[in-house]
C-alpha positions as CSV (number, residue, x, y, z in Angstrom):
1,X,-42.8,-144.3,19.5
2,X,-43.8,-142.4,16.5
3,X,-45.6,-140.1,18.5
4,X,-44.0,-139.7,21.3
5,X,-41.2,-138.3,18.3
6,X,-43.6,-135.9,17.0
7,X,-44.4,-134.5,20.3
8,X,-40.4,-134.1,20.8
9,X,-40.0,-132.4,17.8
10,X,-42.9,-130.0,18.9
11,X,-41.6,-129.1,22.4
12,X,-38.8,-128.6,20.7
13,X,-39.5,-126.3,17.9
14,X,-40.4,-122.9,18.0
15,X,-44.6,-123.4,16.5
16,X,-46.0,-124.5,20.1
17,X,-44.3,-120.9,21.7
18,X,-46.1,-119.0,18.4
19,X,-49.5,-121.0,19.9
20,X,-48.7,-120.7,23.6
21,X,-48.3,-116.9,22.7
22,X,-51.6,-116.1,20.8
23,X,-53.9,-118.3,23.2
24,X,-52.1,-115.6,26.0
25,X,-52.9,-113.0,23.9
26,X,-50.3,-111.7,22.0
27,X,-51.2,-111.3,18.1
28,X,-48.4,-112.0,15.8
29,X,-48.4,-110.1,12.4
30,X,-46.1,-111.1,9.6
31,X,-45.0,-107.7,7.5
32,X,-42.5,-109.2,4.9
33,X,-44.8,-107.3,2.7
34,X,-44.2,-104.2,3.7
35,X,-41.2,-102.1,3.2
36,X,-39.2,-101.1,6.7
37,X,-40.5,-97.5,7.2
38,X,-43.9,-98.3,6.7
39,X,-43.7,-100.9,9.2
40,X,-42.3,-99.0,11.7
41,X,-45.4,-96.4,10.9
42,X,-47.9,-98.9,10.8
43,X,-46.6,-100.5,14.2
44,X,-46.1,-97.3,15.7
45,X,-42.9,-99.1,17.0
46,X,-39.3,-99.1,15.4
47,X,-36.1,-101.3,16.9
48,X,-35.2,-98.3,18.8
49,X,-37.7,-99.1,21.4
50,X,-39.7,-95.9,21.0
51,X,-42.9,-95.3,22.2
52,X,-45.9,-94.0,20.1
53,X,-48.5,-92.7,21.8
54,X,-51.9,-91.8,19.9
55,X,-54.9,-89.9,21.8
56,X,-53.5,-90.5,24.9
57,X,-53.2,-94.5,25.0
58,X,-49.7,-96.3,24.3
59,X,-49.9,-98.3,20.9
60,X,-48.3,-101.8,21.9
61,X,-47.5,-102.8,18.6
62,X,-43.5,-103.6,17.8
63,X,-41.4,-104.5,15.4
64,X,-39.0,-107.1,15.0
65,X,-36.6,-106.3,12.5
66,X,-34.2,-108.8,10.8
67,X,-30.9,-108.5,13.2
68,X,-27.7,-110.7,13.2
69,X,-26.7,-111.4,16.8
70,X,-22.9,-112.2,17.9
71,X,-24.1,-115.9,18.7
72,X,-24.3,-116.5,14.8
73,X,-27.7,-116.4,14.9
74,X,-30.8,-114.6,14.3
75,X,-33.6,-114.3,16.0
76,X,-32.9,-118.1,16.4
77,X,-32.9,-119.2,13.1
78,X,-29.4,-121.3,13.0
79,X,-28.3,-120.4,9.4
80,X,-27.2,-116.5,9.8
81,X,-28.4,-116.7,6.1
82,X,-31.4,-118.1,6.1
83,X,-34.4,-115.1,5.1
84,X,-36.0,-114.5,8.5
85,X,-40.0,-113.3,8.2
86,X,-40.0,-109.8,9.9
87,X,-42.5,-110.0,12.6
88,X,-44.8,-107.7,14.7
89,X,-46.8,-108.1,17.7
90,X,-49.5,-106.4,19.4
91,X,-50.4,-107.9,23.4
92,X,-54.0,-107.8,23.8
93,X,-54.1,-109.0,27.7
94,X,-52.2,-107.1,29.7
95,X,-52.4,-108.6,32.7
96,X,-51.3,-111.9,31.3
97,X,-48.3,-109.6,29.7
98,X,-47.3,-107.8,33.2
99,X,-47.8,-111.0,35.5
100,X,-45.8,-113.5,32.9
101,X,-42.9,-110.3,33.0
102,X,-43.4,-110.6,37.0
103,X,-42.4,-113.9,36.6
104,X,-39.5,-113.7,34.2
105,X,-38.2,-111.1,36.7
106,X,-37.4,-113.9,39.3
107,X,-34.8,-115.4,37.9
108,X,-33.3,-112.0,36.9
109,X,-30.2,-110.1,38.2
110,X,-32.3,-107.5,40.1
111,X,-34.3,-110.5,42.0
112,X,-30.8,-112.0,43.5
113,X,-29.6,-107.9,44.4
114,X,-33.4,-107.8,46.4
115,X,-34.1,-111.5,47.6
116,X,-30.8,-112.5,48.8
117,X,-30.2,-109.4,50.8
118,X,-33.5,-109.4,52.0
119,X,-34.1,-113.1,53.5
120,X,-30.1,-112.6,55.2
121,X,-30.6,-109.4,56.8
122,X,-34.3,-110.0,57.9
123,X,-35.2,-113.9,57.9
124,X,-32.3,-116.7,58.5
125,X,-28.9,-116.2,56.7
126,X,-28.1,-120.0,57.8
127,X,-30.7,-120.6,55.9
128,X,-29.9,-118.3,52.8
129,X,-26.5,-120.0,52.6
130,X,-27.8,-123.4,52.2
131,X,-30.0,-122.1,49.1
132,X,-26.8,-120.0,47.7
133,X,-25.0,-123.1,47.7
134,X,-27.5,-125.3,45.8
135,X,-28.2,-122.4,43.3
136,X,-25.2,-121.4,42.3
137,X,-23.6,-124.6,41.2
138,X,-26.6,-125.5,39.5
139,X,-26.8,-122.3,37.6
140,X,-22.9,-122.9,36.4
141,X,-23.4,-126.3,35.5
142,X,-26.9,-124.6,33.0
143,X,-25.2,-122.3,31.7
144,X,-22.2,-124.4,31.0
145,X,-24.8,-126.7,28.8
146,X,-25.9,-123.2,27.4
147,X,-22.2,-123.1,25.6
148,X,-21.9,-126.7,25.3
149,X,-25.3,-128.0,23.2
150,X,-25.5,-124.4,21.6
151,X,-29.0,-124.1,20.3
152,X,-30.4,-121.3,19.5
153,X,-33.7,-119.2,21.0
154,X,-37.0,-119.6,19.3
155,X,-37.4,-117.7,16.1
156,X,-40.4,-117.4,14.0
157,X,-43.3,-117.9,14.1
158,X,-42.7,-116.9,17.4
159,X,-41.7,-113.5,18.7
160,X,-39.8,-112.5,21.1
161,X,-40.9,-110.0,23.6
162,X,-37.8,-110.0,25.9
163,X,-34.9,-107.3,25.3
164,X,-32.0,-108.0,23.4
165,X,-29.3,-109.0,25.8
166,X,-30.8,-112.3,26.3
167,X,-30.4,-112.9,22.7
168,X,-26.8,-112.8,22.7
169,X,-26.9,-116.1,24.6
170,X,-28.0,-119.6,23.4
171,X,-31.0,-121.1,25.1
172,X,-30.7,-124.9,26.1
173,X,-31.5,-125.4,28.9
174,X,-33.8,-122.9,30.6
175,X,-31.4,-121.2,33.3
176,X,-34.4,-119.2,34.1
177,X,-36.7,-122.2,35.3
178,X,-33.4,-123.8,37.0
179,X,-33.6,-120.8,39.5
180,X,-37.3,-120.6,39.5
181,X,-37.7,-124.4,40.6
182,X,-34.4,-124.9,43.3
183,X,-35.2,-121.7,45.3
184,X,-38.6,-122.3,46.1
185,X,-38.6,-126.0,46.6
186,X,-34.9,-125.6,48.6
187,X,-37.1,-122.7,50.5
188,X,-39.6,-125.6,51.4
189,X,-37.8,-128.3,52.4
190,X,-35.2,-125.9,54.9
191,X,-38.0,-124.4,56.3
192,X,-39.7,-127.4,56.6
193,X,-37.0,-128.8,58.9
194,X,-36.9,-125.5,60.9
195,X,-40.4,-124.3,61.3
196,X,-44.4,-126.4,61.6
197,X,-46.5,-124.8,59.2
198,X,-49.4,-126.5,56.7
199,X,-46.9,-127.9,54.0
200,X,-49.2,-128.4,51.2
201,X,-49.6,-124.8,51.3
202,X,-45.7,-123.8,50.7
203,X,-45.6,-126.7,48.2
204,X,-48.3,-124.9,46.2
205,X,-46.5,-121.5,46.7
206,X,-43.3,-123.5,45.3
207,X,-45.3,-125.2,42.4
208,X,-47.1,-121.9,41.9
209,X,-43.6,-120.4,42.0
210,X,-41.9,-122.9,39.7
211,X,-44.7,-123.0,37.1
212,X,-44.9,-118.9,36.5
213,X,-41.3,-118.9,35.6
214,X,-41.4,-121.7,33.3
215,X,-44.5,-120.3,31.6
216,X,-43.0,-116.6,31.2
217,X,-40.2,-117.9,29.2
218,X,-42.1,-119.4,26.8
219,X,-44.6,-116.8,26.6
220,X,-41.9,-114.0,25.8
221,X,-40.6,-116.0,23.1
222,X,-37.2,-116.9,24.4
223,X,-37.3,-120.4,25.3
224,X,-39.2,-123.4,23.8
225,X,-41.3,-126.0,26.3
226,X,-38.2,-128.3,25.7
227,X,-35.6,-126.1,27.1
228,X,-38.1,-125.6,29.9
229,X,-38.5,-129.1,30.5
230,X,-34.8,-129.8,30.4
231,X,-34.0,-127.0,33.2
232,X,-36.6,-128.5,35.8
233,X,-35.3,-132.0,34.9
234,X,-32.0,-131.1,35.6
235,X,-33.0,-129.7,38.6
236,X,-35.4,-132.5,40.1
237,X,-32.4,-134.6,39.4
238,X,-29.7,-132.8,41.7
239,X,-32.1,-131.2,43.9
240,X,-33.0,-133.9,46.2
241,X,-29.0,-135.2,47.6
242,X,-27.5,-131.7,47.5
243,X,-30.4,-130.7,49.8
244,X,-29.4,-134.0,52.1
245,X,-25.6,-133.1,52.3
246,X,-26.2,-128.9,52.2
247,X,-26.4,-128.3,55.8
248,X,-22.7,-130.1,56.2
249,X,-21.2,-128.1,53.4
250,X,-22.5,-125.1,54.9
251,X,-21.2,-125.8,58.0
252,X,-17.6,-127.0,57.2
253,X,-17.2,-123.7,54.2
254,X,-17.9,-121.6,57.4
255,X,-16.2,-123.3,60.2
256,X,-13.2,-124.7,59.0
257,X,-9.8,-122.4,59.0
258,X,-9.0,-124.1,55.2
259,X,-12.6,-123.4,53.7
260,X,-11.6,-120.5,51.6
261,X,-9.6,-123.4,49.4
262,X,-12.8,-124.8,48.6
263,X,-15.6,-122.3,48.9
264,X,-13.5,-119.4,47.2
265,X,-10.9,-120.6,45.2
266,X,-12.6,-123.4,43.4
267,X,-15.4,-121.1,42.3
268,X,-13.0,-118.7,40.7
269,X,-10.8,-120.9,39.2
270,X,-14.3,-122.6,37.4
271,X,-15.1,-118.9,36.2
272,X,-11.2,-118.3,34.8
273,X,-11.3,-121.7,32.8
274,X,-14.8,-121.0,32.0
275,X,-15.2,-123.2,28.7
276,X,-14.4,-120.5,26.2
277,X,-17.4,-120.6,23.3
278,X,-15.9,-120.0,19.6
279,X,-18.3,-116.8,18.9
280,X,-18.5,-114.7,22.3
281,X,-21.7,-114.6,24.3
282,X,-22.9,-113.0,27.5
283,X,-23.3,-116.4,29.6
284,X,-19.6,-116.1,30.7
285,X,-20.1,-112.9,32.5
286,X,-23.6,-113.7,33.8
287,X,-22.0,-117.1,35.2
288,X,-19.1,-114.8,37.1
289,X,-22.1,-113.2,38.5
290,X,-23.9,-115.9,39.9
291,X,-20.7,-117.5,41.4
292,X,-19.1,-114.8,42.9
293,X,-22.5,-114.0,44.7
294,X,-22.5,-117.3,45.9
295,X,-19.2,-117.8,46.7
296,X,-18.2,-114.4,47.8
297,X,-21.4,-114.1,50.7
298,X,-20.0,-117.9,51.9
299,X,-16.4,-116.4,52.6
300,X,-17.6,-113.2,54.3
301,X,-19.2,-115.4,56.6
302,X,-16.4,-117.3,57.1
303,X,-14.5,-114.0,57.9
304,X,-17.3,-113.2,60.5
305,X,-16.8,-116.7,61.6
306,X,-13.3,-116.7,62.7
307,X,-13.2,-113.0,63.7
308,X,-15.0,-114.0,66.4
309,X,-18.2,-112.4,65.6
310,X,-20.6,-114.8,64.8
311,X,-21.1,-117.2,67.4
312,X,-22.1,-121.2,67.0
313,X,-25.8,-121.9,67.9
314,X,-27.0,-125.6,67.4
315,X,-30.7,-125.7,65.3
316,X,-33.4,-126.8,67.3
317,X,-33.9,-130.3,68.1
318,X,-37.6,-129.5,67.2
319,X,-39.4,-127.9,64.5
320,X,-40.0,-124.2,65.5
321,X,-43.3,-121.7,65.1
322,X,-42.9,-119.3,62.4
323,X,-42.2,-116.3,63.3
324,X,-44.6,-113.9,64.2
325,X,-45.0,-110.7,60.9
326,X,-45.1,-107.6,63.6
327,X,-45.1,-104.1,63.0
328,X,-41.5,-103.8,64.7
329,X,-40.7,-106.5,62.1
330,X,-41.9,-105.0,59.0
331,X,-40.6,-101.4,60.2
332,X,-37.3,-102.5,60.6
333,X,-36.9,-105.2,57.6
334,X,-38.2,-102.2,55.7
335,X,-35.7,-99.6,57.0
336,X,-32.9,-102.7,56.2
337,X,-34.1,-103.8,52.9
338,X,-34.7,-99.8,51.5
339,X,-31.0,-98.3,52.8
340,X,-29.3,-101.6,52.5
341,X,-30.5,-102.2,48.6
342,X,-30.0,-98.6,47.5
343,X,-27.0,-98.6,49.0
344,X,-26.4,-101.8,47.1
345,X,-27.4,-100.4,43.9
346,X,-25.3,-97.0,44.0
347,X,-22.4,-99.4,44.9
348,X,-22.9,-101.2,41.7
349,X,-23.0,-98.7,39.6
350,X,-19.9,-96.7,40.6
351,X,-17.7,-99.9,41.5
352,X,-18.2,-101.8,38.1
353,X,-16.4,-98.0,36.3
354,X,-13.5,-98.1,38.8
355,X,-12.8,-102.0,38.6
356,X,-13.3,-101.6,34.7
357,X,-10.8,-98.9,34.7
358,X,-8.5,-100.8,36.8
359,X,-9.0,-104.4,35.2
360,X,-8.2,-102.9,31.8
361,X,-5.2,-100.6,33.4
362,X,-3.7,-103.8,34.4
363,X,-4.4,-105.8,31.3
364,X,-3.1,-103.0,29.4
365,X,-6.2,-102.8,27.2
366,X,-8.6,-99.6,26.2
367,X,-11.9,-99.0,28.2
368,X,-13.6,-98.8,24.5
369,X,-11.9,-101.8,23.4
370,X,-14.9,-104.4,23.8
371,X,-13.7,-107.0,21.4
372,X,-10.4,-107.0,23.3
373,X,-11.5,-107.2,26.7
374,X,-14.0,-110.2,25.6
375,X,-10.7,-111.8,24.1
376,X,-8.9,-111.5,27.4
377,X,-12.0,-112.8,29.1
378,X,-11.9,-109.8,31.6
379,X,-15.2,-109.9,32.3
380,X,-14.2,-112.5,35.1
381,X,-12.3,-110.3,37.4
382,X,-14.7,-107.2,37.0
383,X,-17.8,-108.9,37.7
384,X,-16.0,-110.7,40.8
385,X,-14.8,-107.9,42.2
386,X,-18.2,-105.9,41.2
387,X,-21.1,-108.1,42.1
388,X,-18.9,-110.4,44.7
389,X,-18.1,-107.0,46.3
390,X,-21.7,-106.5,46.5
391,X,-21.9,-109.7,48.2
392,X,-19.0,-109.1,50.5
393,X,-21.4,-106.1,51.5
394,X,-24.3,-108.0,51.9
395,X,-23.1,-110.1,54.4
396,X,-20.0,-108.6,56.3
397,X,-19.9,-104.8,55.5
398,X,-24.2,-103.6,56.0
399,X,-24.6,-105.3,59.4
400,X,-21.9,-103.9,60.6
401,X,-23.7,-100.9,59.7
402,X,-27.3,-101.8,60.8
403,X,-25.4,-102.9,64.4
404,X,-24.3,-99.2,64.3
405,X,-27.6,-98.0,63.5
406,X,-29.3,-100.1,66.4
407,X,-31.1,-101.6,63.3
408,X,-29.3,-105.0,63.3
409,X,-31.2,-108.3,63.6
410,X,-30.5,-109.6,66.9
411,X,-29.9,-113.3,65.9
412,X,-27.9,-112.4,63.2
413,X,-24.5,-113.3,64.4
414,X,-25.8,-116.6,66.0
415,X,-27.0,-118.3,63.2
416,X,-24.0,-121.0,62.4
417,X,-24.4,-124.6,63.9
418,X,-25.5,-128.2,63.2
């Protein structure tokens, strides 16, 4: 029992991230000895994020400087007092650096802007549904812990090589493997009930999947093996009967005239009376996100639904072939993915000024006034009607403008039915 204790407390503290970081590669320094501006010469890197460059090569070298973050906390050290060691770092295998930030990237906010779009416009939007509506309650019910347990990121002797946005948020559990373990293993059972194809293969893509993320948050220093742990428990545990009842939820939140009670309402009530955290932290706004993707891409295909547009067509009664990667294929997934993402993107950043302006117009509050609008909680109604709008596009608005085009997949509108 005593040891199985000790090897708690390790997963749980921030040394094992320190070791996990230097066998990777990354050296850590300690420069409490020197003064700030001759750190920031000797690193060749300041807080600013500033790039030296000597005879041609980039020096990787960077500086942590002692920072207080809104959380209360610094650079996870609980006691906003406590002396923090100031910390540099140097990564000495890149491609352990650039594949571990690969991995970190798919759980980001640019993966769900690529990856949803992408498998709904080009591979099975049933089938995209199902996973929306297994990752986004999972992700609010993480990132509701987050707020709830309220511990901290690693600190040192670990460093962090993340940016600083995800330091304004607590760390337990690991939100980050929570994605990275229900998409690919909610990608292979669904396709395992659609299509034949060698399934020890697509469970090693999912492990393979699963394991990079996990391993990337530890190796840039913003999650310890314990939150890791505690995100793909979490996950293992409500994985297996939402993926038994999905198909049925699914069907009714796009069938039934009264869905919009439960598959849009519910979602943004649970974002209004969002717990409110005593010191304010980004997880509030990064939870609207996820749920009005989810929620707001479910409704739009309700609206297609009962406009008469997308028509009921019962699964196969056996499993299918996959289907065949042709050259018309690729050419027109490409053209659909490249206008339909940009477009995306453009949209985003215009929209989220205009529904600022207009949030804060109505809530008679300043555009500047951050501490204000984080009082109010306004973040709520501009990311729903930002990033759900993006949804909204995603699924109703862009193929009616690849139909249009004559770029539309042709079983798009067919793809609703037990």
């Amino acid at each position: 029992m005593d040891d199985f204790k000790e090897g708690m407390n390790y997963l749980k503290g921030y040394q094992h991230v320190a070791d996990f970081q230097r066998f990777c590669g990354v050296e850590i320094v300690e420069v409490d000895d020197l003064d700030e501006d001759k750190a920031n010469v000797a690193n060749g890197h300041c807080n600013s994020e500033e790039k030296n460059v000597e005879n041609g090569t980039q020096n990787n070298v960077k500086h942590r400087s002692v920072k207080s973050h809104t959380n209360g906390f610094k650079n996870g050290i609980t006691n906003p007092n406590e002396k923090e060691s100031k910390l540099a770092y140097k990564i000495n295998n890149k491609f352990l650096f650039y594949l571990l930030q690969f991995g970190a990237s798919l759980g980001s906010e640019m993966f769900y802007i690529v990856f949803y779009p992408f498998m709904t416009w080009n591979v099975d939007s049933r089938m995209t549904r199902q996973i929306l509506l297994i990752w986004y309650p999972l992700m609010y019910f993480g990132q509701f812990l987050k707020d709830w347990i309220q511990w901290p990121r690693p600190g040192p002797p670990a460093v962090r090589l993340e940016g600083n946005r995800f330091e304004m948020e607590y760390g337990m559990p690991s939100t980050h493997t929570i994605v990275g373990t229900c998409i690919p293993f909610s990608l292979l059972f669904l396709t395992s009930k659609y299509y034949e194809y060698p399934f020890i293969l697509g469970l090693l893509a999912a492990i393979t999947w699963a394991g990079l993320v996990a391993a990337s948050r530890v190796y840039l220093g913003m999650h310890t093996a314990f939150d890791c742990i505690a995100g793909i428990s979490l996950t293992a545990i409500a994985l297996p009967w939402m993926l038994s009842v999905v198909e049925y939820v699914e069907y009714y939140q796009v069938t039934s005239p009264y869905a919009p009670f439960v598959s849009f309402l519910i979602p943004l009530l649970a974002c209004i009376y969002y717990p409110k955290p005593k010191v304010w932290s980004i997880t509030r706004g990064d939870t609207s996100n996820i749920v009005s993707i989810g929620a707001c891409c479910i409704f739009s295909t309700w609206l297609n639904y009962h406009l008469g547009w997308m028509k009921e067509t019962p699964k196969p009664t056996v499993l299918q072939p996959l289907p065949s990667i042709t050259a018309e294929w690729v050419t027109y997934s490409l053209i659909r993915t490249v206008l339909g993402v940009v477009a995306l993107a453009v949209s985003r950043i215009i929209t989220k000024k205009i529904f600022l302006k207009l949030v804060c117009f109505c809530a008679g509050v300043d555009t500047k006034d951050i501490t204000k609008q984080r009082e109010l909680g306004l973040e709520v109604p501009v990311r729903w009607l930002t990033i759900g709008g993006l949804a909204v596009s995603t699924v109703f608005t862009a193929p009616i403008c690849f139909s249009y085009l004559g770029i539309n997949r042709e079983n798009y509108y067919s793809e609703v039915g037990l």
